[in-house]
C-alpha positions in Angstrom: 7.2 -4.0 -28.2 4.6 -5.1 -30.7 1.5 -5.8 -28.6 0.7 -9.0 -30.5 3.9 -10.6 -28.9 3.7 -9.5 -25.4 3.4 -12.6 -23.0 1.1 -13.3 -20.8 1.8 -13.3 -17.2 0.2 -16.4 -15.5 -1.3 -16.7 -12.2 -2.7 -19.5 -10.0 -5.9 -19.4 -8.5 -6.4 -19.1 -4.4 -8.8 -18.3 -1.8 -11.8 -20.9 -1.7 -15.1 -19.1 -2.8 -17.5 -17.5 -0.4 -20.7 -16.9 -3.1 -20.4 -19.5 -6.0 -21.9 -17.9 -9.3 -23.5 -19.8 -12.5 -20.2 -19.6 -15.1 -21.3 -18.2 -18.4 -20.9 -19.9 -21.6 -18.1 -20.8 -23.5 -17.1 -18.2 -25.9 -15.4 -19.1 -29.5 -11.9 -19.6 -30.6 -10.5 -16.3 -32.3 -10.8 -18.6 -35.2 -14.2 -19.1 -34.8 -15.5 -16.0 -36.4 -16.2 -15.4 -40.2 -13.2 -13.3 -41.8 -13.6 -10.0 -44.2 -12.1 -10.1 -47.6 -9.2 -6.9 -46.8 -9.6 -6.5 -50.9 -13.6 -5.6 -50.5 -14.5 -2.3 -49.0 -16.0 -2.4 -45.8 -19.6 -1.3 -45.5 -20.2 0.0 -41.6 -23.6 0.8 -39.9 -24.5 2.4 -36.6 -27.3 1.5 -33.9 -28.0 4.3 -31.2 -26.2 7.7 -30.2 -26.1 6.5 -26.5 -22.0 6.2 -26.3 -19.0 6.4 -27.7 -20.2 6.5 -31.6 -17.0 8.1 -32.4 -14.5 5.2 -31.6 -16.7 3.7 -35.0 -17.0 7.1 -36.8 -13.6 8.6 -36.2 -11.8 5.3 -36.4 -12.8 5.5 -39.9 -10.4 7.7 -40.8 -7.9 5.4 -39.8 -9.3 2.4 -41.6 -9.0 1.8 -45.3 -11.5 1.4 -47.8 -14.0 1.5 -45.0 -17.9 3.7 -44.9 -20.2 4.6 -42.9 -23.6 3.4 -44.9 -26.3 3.7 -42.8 -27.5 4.6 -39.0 -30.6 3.5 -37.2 -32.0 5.5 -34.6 -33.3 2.5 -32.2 -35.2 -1.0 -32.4 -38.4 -2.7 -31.0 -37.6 -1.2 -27.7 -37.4 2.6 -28.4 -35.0 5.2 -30.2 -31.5 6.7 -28.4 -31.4 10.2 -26.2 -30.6 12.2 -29.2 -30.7 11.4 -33.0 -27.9 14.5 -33.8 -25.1 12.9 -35.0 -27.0 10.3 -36.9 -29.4 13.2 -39.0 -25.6 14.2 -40.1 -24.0 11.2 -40.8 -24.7 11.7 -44.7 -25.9 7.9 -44.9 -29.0 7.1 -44.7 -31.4 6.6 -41.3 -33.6 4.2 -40.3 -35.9 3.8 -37.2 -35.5 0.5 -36.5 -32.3 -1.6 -36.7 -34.0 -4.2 -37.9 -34.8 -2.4 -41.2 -31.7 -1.2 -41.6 -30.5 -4.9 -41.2 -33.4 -6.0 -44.2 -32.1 -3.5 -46.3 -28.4 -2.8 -45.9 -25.7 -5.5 -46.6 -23.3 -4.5 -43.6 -19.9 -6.0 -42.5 -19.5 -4.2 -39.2 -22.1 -2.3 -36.8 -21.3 -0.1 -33.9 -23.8 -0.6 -31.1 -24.5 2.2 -28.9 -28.2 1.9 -27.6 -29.7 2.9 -24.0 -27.6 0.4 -22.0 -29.6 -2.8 -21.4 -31.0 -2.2 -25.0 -27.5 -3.0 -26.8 -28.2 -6.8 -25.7 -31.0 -7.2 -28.1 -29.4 -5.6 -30.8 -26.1 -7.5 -30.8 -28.3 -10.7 -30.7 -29.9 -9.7 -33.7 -27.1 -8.5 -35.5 -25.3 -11.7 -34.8 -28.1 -13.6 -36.4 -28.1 -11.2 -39.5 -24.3 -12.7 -39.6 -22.8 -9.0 -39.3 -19.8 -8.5 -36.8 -19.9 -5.8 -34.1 -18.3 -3.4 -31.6 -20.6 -3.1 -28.9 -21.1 0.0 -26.2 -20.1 -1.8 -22.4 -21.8 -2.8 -21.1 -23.0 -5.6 -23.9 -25.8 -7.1 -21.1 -27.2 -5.8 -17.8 -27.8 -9.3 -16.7 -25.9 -12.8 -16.6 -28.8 -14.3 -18.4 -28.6 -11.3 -21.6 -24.4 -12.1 -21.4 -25.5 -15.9 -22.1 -27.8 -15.4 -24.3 -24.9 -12.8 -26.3 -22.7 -16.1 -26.2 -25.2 -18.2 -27.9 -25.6 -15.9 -30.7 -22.0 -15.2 -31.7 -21.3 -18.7 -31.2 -23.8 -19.8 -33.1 -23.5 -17.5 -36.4 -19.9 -17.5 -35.9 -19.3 -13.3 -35.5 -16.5 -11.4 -33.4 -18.0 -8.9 -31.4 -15.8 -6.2 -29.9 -16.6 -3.7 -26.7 -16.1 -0.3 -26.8 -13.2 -0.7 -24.4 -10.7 2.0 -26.1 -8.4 2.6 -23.2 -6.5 -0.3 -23.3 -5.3 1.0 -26.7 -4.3 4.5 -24.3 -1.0 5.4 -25.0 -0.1 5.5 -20.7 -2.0 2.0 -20.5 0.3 0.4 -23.3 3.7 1.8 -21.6 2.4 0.4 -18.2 1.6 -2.8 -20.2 4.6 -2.8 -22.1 6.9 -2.4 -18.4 4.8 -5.3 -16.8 5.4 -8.1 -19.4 9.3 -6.7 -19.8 9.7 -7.9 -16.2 10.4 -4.5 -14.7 8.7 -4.5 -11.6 8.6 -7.8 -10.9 5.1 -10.1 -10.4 2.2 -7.5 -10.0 1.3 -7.6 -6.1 -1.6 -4.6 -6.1 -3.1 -2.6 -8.3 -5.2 0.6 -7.8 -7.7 2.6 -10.7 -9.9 5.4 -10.5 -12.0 6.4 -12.9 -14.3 9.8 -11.7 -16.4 11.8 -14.2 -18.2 15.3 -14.2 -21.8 14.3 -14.2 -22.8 17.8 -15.8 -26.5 19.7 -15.4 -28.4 16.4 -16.7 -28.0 13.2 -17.6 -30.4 11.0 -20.3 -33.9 10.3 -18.5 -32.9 5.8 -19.0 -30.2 6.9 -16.3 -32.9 7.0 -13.4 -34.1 3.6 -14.7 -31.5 1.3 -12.9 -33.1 -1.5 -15.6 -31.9 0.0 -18.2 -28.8 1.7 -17.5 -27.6 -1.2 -16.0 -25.4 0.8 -12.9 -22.7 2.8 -12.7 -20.2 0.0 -12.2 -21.0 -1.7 -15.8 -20.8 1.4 -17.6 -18.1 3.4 -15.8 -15.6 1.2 -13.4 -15.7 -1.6 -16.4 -12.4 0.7 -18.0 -10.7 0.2 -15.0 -11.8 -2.8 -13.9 -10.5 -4.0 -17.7 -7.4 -2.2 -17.6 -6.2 -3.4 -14.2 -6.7 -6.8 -15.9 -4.9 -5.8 -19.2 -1.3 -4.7 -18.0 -1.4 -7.3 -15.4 -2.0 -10.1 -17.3 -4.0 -11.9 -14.5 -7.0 -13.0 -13.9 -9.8 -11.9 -11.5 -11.0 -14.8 -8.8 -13.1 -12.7 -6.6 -14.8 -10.0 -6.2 -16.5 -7.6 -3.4 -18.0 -4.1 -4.1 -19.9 -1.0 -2.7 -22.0 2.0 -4.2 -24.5 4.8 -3.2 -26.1 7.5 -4.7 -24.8 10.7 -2.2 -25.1 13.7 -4.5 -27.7 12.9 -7.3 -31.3 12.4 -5.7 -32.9 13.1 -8.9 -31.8 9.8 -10.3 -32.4 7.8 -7.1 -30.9 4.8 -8.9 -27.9 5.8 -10.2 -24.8 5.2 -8.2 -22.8 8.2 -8.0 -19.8 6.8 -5.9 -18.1 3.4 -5.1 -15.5 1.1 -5.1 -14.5 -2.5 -6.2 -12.0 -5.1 -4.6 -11.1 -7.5 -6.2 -8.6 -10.6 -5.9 -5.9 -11.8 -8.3 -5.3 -15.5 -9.3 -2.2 -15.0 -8.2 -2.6 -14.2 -4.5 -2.6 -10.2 -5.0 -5.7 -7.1 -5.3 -7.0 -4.5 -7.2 -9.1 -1.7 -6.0 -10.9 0.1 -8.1 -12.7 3.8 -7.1 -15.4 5.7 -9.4 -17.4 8.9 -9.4 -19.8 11.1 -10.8 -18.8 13.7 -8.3 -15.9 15.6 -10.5 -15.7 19.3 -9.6 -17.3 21.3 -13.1 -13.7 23.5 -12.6 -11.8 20.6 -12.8 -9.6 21.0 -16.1 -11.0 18.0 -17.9 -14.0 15.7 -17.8 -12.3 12.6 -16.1 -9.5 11.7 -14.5 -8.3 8.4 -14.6 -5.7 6.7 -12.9 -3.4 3.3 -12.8 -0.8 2.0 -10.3 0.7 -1.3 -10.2 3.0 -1.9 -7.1 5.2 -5.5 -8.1 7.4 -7.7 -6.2 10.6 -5.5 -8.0 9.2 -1.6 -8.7 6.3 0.5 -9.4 4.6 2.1 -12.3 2.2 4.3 -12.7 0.3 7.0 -14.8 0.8 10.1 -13.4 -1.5 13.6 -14.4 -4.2 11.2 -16.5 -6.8 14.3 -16.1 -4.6 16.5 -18.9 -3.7 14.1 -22.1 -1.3 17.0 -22.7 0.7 16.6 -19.5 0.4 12.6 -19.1 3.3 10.6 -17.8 4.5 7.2 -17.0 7.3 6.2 -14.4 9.0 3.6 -13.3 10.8 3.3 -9.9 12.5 -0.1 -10.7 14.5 -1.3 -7.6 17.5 0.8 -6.5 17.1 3.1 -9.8 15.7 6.6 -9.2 12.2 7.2 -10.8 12.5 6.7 -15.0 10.1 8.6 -17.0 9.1 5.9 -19.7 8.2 6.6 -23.5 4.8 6.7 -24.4 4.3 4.4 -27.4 2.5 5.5 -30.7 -1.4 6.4 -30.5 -3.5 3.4 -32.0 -7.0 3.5 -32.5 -9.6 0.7 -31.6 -11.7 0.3 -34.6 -9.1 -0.3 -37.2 -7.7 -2.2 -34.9 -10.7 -4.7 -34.6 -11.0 -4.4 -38.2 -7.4 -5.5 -38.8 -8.0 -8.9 -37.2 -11.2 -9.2 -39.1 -9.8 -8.9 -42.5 -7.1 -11.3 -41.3 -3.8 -9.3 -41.1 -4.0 -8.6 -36.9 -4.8 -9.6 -33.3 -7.3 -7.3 -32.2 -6.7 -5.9 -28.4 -9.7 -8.0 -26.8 -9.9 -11.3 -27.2 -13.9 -12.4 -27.5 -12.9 -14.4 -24.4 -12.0 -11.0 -23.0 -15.1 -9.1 -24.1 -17.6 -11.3 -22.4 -15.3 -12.6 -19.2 -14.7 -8.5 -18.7 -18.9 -7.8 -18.5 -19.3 -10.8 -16.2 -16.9 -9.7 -14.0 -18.5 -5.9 -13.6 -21.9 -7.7 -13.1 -20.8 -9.7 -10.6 -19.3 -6.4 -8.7 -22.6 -5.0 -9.4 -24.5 -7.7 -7.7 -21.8 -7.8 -4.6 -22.6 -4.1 -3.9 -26.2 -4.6 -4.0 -25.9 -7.8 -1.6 -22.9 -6.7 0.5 -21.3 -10.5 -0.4 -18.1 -11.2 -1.9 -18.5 -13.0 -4.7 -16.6 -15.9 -6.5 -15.6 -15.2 -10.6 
């Protein structure tokens, strides 16, 4: 099932709000953006090392006619953790984005700056007229997400976030089952996403202003992929998160969880670590289960890609191990709706109404309120 014509379950709205929050701006019309010509080749830079560089640098393999021309190390604010990949990207490096930006003529960048950082540099890039894909979280506050609005809407860009695992082959069978009808209307849906947090993490992680929290940068894949297969929207939202195991980075949250409601009636819960065993046999291990008003699916051995499954337990049918679909890649994939022969997996809607959500979670853990989305 081509993922362009999958439907849309709908959902209607309940509970009346406990915390009201300021809504965000309106975000453009797919159309709204300024296409590529798919004849000219496409010129690519980089910003930062802090993130996933290689869903821009490996997703050019999969992209035709399509270089990497140039990589800044930082901006006005300061330079990423580690300049290693960019000193062998074979383009040339700048310091500042800003001159790369004066000097380059670029189509697409890849953002991927200490955390609250990427905000600046998106707005900037925006303004410069150049389309992006963004590392999540795009803002650490509401006021940076509407202030990202304003500038895509204004110079008429698509931006993107760095939100791969909706393209996961596991995610697109779940996906896939949901909007076939196969276990009925979603009712609850459960996510973890834990992590090894390994001998160190970059120094901007004890600085809760700039990394932003644990929530916006790791529970945003599940927060966004519960969303995904379900089709539904979130309505509200209450969360909770410590730091148990990490005192060196006071700030940091190293374990929590997020419930949120459905707009139509049913949850999600959503669990996150840094407190993955280092003899565990992979770095994560992430997880998906959607209970529906007909059946269950789920992902089952997420922590070795080798051994990943999906089943269904549809009604009276005994468990069905469902096919996997064919791996897809996120970049081309944003660049096929740019040069006008696609629909990219994230909406713009998506990309900004999936950061206010984990900011809102954020701020309900660090108030103990449930908050209204």
């Amino acid at each position: 099932m081509k993922r362009r014509h999958m439907l849309q379950a709908m959902g209607a709205a309940g509970l009346a709000p406990i915390v009201s929050s300021n809504s965000a701006a309106a975000s453009p019309a797919a159309s709204d953006f300024r296409q590529l010509d798919p004849d000219k080749s496409l010129r690519v830079g980089m910003i930062g090392e802090d993130g996933h560089t290689s869903y821009v640098t490996n997703g050019l393999k999969y992209t035709p006619n399509a270089k990497l021309v140039a990589w800044a190390k930082g901006g006005p604010e300061g330079a990423s953790s580690s300049d290693r990949r960019s000193s062998q990207a074979g383009a040339p490096v700048y310091d500042d984005y800003r001159e790369m930006f004066d000097k380059e003529q670029l189509d697409i960048v890849g953002i991927c700056l200490p955390y609250a950082w990427n905000t600046r540099a998106a707005i900037e890039a925006a303004r410069r007229g150049v389309h992006m894909m963004i590392e999540k979280p795009s803002a650490v506050s509401l006021e940076d997400l509407e202030s990202l609005q304003q500038a895509v809407t204004r110079n008429r860009v698509r931006s993107t976030l760095m939100l791969e695992m909706r393209l996961s082959r596991p995610v697109q069978a779940i996906k896939q089952a949901i909007v076939a009808g196969r276990i009925g209307a979603p009712a609850t849906v459960t996510s973890q996403k834990t992590y090894k947090f390994g001998a160190s993490r970059p120094e901007f992680y004890k600085d809760r202003a700039v990394y932003g929290g644990t929530i916006p940068w790791v529970a945003v894949h599940a927060v966004d992929y519960m969303q995904y297969v379900t089709g539904l929207q979130y309505t509200h939202v209450s969360a909770f998160h410590t730091n148990l195991a990490h005192p060196e980075y006071a700030t940091l949250e190293d374990a929590g969880g997020i419930l949120l409601r459905l707009s139509n009636g049913g949850s999600a819960l959503c669990n996150f670590d840094y407190l993955r065993p280092d003899g565990a046999p992979s770095h994560g291990d992430n997880r998906l289960r959607v209970t529906g008003t007909r059946g269950v699916v789920e992902m089952i051995d997420f922590d070795d890609p080798d051994k990943v499954r999906v089943v269904l337990i549809e009604g009276e049918n005994p468990p069905e191990l469902l096919p996997l679909p064919e791996e897809q890649h996120l970049f081309p994939d944003f660049v096929s709706e740019l040069r006008g022969s696609g629909t990219h997996v994230l909406t713009q809607d998506e990309c900004f109404r999936i950061t206010r959500v984990v900011l809102l979670a954020r701020q309900a853990a660090d108030t103990g309120t449930m908050l209204k989305i």
